[in-house]
N, C-alpha and C positions, 0 to 999 in steps of 0.2 A: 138251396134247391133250384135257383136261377137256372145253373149252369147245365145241369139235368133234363130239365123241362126243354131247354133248348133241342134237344133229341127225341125227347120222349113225345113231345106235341106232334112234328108228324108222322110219327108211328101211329100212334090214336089217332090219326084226321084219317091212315091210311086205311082201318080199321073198319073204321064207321062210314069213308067213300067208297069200302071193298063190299060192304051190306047194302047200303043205301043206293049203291050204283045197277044196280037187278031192276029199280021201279024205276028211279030219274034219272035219262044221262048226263042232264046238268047239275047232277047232285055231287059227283067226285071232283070235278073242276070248281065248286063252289067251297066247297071241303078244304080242297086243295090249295084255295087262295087264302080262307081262312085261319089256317094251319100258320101257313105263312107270315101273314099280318101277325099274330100272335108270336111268333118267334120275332117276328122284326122290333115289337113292343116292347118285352123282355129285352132284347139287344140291347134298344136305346137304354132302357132303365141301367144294364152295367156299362154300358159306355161313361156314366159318370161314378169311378170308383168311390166306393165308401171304405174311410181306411180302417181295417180289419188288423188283427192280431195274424202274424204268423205271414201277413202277406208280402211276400218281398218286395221289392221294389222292381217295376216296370210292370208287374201283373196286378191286373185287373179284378180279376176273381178268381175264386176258388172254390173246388168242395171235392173231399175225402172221406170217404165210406170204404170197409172190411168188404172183400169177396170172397177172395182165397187165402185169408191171413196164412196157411199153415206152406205156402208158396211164395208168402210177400205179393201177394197180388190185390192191387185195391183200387176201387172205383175212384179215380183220384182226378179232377177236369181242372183245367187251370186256364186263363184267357189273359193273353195280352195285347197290347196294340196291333200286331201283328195278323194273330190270328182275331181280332176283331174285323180287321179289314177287309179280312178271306172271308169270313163270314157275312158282310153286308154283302159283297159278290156274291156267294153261295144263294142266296135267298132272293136277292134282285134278280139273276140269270134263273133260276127255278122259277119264279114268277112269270117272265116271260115269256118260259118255255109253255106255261101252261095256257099264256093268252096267243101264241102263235097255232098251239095245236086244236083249238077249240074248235073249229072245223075242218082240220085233217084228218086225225082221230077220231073212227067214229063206229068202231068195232074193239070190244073189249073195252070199253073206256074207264070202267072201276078198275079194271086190273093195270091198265095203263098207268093210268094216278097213285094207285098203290104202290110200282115200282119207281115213278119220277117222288115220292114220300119218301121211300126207304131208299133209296139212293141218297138224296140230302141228308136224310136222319146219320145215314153211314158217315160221309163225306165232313158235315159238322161236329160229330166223332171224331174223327181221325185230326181237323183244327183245334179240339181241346183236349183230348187224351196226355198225361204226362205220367202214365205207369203205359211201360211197353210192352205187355202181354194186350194190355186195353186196347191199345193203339193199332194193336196187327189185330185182334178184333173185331175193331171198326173198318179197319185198311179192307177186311177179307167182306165185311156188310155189305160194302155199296159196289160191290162187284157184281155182285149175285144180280139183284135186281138190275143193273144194267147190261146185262148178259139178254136179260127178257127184255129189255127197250128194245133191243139192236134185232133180236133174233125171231119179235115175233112185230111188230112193224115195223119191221126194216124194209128194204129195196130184193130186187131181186136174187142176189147173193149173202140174204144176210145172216143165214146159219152158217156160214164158212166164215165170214167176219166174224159172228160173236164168238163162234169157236176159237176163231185166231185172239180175238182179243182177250180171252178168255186163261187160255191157255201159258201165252206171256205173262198177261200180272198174274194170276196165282201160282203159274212156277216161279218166277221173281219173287213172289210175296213169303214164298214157302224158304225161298234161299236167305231172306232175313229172319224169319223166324228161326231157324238156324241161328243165325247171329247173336239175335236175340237172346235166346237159352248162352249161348256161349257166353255172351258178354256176362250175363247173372251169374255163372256158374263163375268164371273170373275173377269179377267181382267177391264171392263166396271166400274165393281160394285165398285175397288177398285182405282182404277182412272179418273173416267170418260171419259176416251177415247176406241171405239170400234172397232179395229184392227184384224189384222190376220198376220201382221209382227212378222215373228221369233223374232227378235232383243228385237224388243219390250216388245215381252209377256215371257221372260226372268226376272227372276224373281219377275213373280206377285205373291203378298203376297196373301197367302191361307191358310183354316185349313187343320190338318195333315189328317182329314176325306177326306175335297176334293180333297188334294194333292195326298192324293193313290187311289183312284175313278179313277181321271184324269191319274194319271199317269198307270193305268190298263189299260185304255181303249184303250192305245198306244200301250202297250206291247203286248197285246194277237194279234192287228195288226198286229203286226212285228214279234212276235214270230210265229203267224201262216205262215207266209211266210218265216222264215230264216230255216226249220223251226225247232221248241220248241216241246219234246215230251212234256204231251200227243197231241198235234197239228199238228201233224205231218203226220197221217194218208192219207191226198190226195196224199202227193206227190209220193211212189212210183208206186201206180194205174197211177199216171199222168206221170213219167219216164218213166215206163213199155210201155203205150199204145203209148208215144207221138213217133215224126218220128224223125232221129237224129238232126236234126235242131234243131228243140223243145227241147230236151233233153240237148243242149248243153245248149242252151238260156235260160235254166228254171235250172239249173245246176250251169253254169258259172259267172251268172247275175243278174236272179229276186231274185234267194234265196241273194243277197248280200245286196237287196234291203231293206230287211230286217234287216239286221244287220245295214246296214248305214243308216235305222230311231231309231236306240236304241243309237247309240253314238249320232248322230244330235240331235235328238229331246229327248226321252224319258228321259235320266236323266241329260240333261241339262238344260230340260222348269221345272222337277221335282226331284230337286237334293234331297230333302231331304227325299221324299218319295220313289225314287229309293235306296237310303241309307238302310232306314227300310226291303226293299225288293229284299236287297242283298243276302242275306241267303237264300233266295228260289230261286233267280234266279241262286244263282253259285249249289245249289242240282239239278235243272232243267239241267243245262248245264253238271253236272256230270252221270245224268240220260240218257240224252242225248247219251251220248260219249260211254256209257260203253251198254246202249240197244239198239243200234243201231249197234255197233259191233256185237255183240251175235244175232241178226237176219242177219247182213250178211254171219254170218259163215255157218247158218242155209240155206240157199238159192240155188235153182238149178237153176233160171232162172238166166243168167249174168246181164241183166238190174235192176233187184229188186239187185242185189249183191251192186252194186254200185251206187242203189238209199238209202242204207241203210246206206252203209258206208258214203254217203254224211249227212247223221243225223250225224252217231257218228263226223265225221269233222269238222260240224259245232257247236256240242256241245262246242269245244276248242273255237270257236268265243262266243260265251255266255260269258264262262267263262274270258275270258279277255277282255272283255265287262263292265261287273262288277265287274271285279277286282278294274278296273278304274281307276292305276296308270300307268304312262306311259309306261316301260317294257310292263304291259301283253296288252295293246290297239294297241303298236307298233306290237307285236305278232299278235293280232287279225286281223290288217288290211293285213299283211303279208298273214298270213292264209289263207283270203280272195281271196287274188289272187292267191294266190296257188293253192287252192283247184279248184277257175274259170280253172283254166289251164290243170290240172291235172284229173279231175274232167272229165269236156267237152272233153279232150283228150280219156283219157276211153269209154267218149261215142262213140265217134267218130269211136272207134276200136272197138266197141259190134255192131254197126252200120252197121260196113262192114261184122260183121260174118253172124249179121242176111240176111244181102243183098244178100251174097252168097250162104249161106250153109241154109238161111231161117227157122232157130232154133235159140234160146239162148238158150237151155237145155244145161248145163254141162254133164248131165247122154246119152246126144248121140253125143259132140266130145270129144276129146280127139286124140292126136297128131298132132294137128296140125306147131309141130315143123320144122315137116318133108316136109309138104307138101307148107307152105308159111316162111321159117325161116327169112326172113326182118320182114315183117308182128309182127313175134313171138316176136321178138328182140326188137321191137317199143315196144308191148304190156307187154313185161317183163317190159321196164325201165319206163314205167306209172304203174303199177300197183306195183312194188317199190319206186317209189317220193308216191303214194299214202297211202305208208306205213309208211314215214318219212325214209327214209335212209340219214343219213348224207350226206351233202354237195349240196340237193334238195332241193328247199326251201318249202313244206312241214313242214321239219323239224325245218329250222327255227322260220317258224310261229308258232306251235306247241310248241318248247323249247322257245323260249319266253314270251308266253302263260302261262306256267306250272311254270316258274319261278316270271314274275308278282303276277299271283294267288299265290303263297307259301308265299308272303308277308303279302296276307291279306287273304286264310286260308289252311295252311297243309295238313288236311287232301281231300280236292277238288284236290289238285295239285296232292296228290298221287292217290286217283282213277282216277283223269286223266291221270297221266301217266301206267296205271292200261291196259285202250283203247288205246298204243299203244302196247302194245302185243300183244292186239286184233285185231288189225287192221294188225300184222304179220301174223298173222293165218287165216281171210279172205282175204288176200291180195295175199301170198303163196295157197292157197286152190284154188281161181280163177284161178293162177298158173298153176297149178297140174290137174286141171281138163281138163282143154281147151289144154294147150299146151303139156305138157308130155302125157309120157303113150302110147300104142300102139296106133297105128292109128284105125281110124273110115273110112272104106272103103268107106261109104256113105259121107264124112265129106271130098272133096276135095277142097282145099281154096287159093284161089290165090291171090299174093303178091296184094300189094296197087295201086292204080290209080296214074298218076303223081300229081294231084290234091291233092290226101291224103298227099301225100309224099310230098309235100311242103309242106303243114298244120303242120304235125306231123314235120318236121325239126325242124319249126319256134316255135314249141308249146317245142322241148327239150333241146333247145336256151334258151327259155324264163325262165324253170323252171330250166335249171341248173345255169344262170347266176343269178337268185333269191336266188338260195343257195348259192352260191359260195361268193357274191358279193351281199347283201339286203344292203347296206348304200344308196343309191342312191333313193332306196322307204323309208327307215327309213328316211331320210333326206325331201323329201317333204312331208311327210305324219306330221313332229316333230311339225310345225308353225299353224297342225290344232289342232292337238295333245294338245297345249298349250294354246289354244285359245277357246275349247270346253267351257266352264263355271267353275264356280267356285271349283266344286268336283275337277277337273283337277288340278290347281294351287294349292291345299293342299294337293292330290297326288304324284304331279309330282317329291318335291325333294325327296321322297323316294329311289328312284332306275329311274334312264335312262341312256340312252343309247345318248352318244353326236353326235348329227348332224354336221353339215361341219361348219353350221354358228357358232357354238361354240367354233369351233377352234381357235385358236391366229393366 
C-alpha cells in the first residue's frame, strides 16, 4: 500500500487545506509541506527494495489491485530507479514552489494549495502507473488542476494561456488514448486476451503500418508536452502568463512527464517502429536545440527568455532518447534533472524581479548588481549551470547526451553541440541585460526573502553535487536503464558508463 499512499497523501492534505484554509491562511501552506514530508518518508522507506515475490528485476516496488477486471483494467503502480528519481524532483520542486509563494499568493490561498496537491498527486501517477488506461488517467489529473494555477493567478493574459495550454495536451492526450484502445484491441486480436497491462502488451505482434500509427499516436502526446518543435508553441504563452509556482511545476516536472512517456512507453511497447523513426525524431531534437536558442537570444521579456531556452534543453533530452544507447539515455535522464533544478530556479529568480520591480522587460533594468548583489550572485550561477559550465550538471547531462548521439549519428551530435554556444549567448545576454550596465533609477531590487534563500541554497547544492559527483543518479537510474525492452539490451554494450553494482 506504499505505492498508493504516495498519491493518495496529497489528495487528503488537499482536502483538509481546502477546509481548513476558510479560518487560517497559513494552514494550507502548512498542510501542504506536511503532505510532502510524508510522501518524501515513504519515498526513502522504498528507496531500499525488499525482495518481494513476482518482483522483477530493476523495480522497486509494486502493488496490483482489480478496477475494471471485466476491461483488464487494474490499479496496478510499479517504481523503478527511474521513476524514483522523477519523483524525489516531483516533491523537492513542489516544496519550493510552496516556500517561494508564501507571500505572493495571498488570495484564494486553500484553493491554491489544493491545485499545487492535486497536480503532484496527478504527476506522481503518471511516474508509477504501468496499466495504461491508469496512466492516461493520471496523464488527464494534473492537467485540470494546472489549468486553475495558470488561469486564475496567472499575469495579465493568463485565460488565453491556460486555454492554449489546455487545449494542446488534452487534444494530444485524447490522440493517445486512441492509441491506447487501439494497441489493447491489437493486442486482443493477436492473443486473445484484452488488457491494458504495460508488461503485457510488450511486444504485441503488429504490422509495420500499425506499428508507426500506434507508435505516433504516443509521441506527438509526449512530444507536445516535453515539448517537440513544431509543438511547442503553448508553452511559453503558458510560462510567460503562469505565476512562479506554475512556472516552476510546469518547467521542473510536467515537461519531464513527457519525456519519461517516450523512454516508458513509446519505444518500448514500439521498438521497431520507433527504430524507423529515429531519423526524424533525432532532426526534431536537433531542430529543437538550435530554434529554441536563436529565439532566446531574440527575447526582451525574461520569462519568454527561459521558456525558450527550456525547448532548446529539452531538445538534448530527445536526442538521447533516441539515441537509445545507454550513455546518451543516462545523459537524458541527467539532463532531466538538471534542467528541473536549474530551470525552476531561473524561474524562481525572474519571479522575484517581476514581484519587485513588476517588469520582466530587459529594455528597463539593468544594474541590478548594485543594488541586490546576493540576489545577482544566485542569478549569475543559474543562469551559468543553465549554460553547461563544467562541473554543473547541466553539463553533464548535456555531454553525455552529445556523446551517446555521436555513436548513432555525427552529424546531430555536432549541431547539438552547435546549441551550446547558443545557449552562451542567450544565457550571457540575460546576464548583461538584467544585472550589468548602469543602473535603472526606477529598477530598485532588494536582496531575497529568507524563504528564497533557503530554496536557492538547496536548489546550488543540488546542481553542483550533480556535476561534481552524477554516479549516485547514474547508478539508480543504470537497473531501469537495462530493463527498458529489447532496443536497450542491443544497445547497451555499445558504450556505458559502469554503475556501483558492476563493480568487483
Amino acid at each position: 500500500m506504499m505505492l498508493p499512499a504516495l498519491i493518495i497523501v496529497p489528495l487528503l492534505a488537499a482536502l483538509v487545506a481546502c477546509l481548513g484554509g476558510r479560518t487560517r491562511a497559513d494552514w494550507p501552506r502548512w498542510m501542504t509541506i506536511a503532505a510532502l514530508l510524508i510522501d518524501a518518508v515513504i519515498l526513502a522507506a522504498l528507496s531500499r527494495p525488499v525482495p518481494a515475490p513476482g518482483l522483477a528485476p530493476g523495480w522497486l516496488a509494486h502493488f496490483d489491485a482489480p478496477w475494471i477486471p471485466q476491461l483488464g483494467i487494474a490499479v496496478r503502480l510499479d517504481m523503478d530507479g527511474l521513476s524514483l528519481l522523477l519523483l524525489w524532483l516531483t516533491l523537492a520542486l513542489t516544496l519550493a514552489s510552496v516556500l517561494i509563494s508564501w507571500r505572493e499568493v495571498t488570495e484564494h490561498v486553500g484553493f491554491f494549495h489544493v491545485c499545487l496537491l492535486a497536480t503532484t498527486s496527478g504527476i506522481i501517477g503518471v511516474f508509477l502507473a504501468t496499466d495504461l488506461f491508469l496512466f492516461f488517467f493520471f496523464w488527464e489529473i494534473m492537467l485540470v488542476p494546472m489549468y486553475f494555477l495558470v488561469a486564475v493567478w496567472g499575469h495579465e493574459r493568463r485565460v488565453h494561456a491556460a486555454i492554449k495550454f489546455f487545449l494542446f495536451t488534452q487534444g494530444s492526450g485524447l490522440l493517445m488514448l486512441l492509441a491506447i484502445f487501439a494497441l489493447a484491441f491489437v493486442h486482443r486480436q493477436a492473443t486473445g486476451e484484452f488488457t491494458f497491462d504495460y508488461f503485457r502488451l510488450l511486444n504485441t505482434p503488429m504490422s509495420q503500418g500499425t506499428g508507426m500509427l500506434l507508435m505516433l499516436g504516443f509521441f506527438i502526446a509526449f512530444a507536445v508536452k516535453l515539448p517537440v518543435v513544431p509543438f511547442h508553441s503553448w508553452l511559453p504563452d503558458t510560462h510567460t502568463q503562469a505565476p512562479t509556482a506554475g512556472s516552476v511545476l510546469l518547467a521542473g516536472i510536467l515537461l519531464k512527464t513527457g519525456a519519461y512517456g517516450l523512454i516508458r512507453f513509446t519505444i518500448p511497447l514500439f521498438p521497431d517502429a520507433a527504430g524507423r523513426f529515429t531519423p526524424v525524431a533525432l532532426a526534431l531534437g536537433v531542430l529543437g536545440i538550435l530554434y529554441g536558442a536563436v529565439l532566446a537570444i531574440g527575447q526582451t521579456d525574461m520569462k519568454r527568455l527561459v521558456a525558450y531556452s527550456s525547448v532548446s534543453h529539452l531538445g538534448f533530452v530527445l536526442l538521447g532518447i533516441f539515441a537509445w544507447n545507454t550513455l546518451a539515455l543516462q545523459g537524458a535522464v541527467i539532463q532531466m534533472i538538471a534542467h528541473g533544478i536549474s530551470t525552476g530556479a531561473l524561474f524562481i529568480l525572474v519571479g522575484a524581479v517581476q514581484d519587485r520591480l513588476h517588469t520582466r522587460d530587459l529594455r528597463k533594468l539593468g544594474g541590478l548588481w548594485h543594488a541586490a548583489p546576493r540576489f545577482s550572485g544566485v542569478f549569475l550561477f543559474f543562469a551559468i549551470a543553465s549554460l553547461g559550465l563544467p562541473g554543473l550538471g547541466n553539463f553533464v547531462g548535456e555531454f553525455l547526451t552529445l556523446l551517446g548521439t555521436w555513436r548513432v549519428s555525427p552529424p546531430a551530435a555536432v549541431l547539438g553541440a552547435v546549441g551550446l554556444v547558443m545557449a552562451a549567448v542567450y544565457a550571457l545576454l540575460l546576464v548583461a541585460r538584467s544585472l550589468l550596465g548602469p543602473a535603472n533609477p526606477q529598477a530598485v531590487m532588494g536582496e531575497l526573502s529568507g524563504r528564497h534563500r533557503f530554496t536557492m541554497a538547496a536548489m546550488i547544492v543540488a546542481i553542483v553535487a550533480l556535476g561534481v559527483y552524477p554516479q549516485p543518479v547514474i547508478d539508480m537510474a543504470a537497473p531501469s536503464l537495462r530493463h527498458l525492452g529489447p532496443v536497450t539490451a542491443a544497445a547497451a554494450p555499445l558504450v556505458r558508463i559502469a554503475s556501483s553494482q558492476d563493480r568487483p
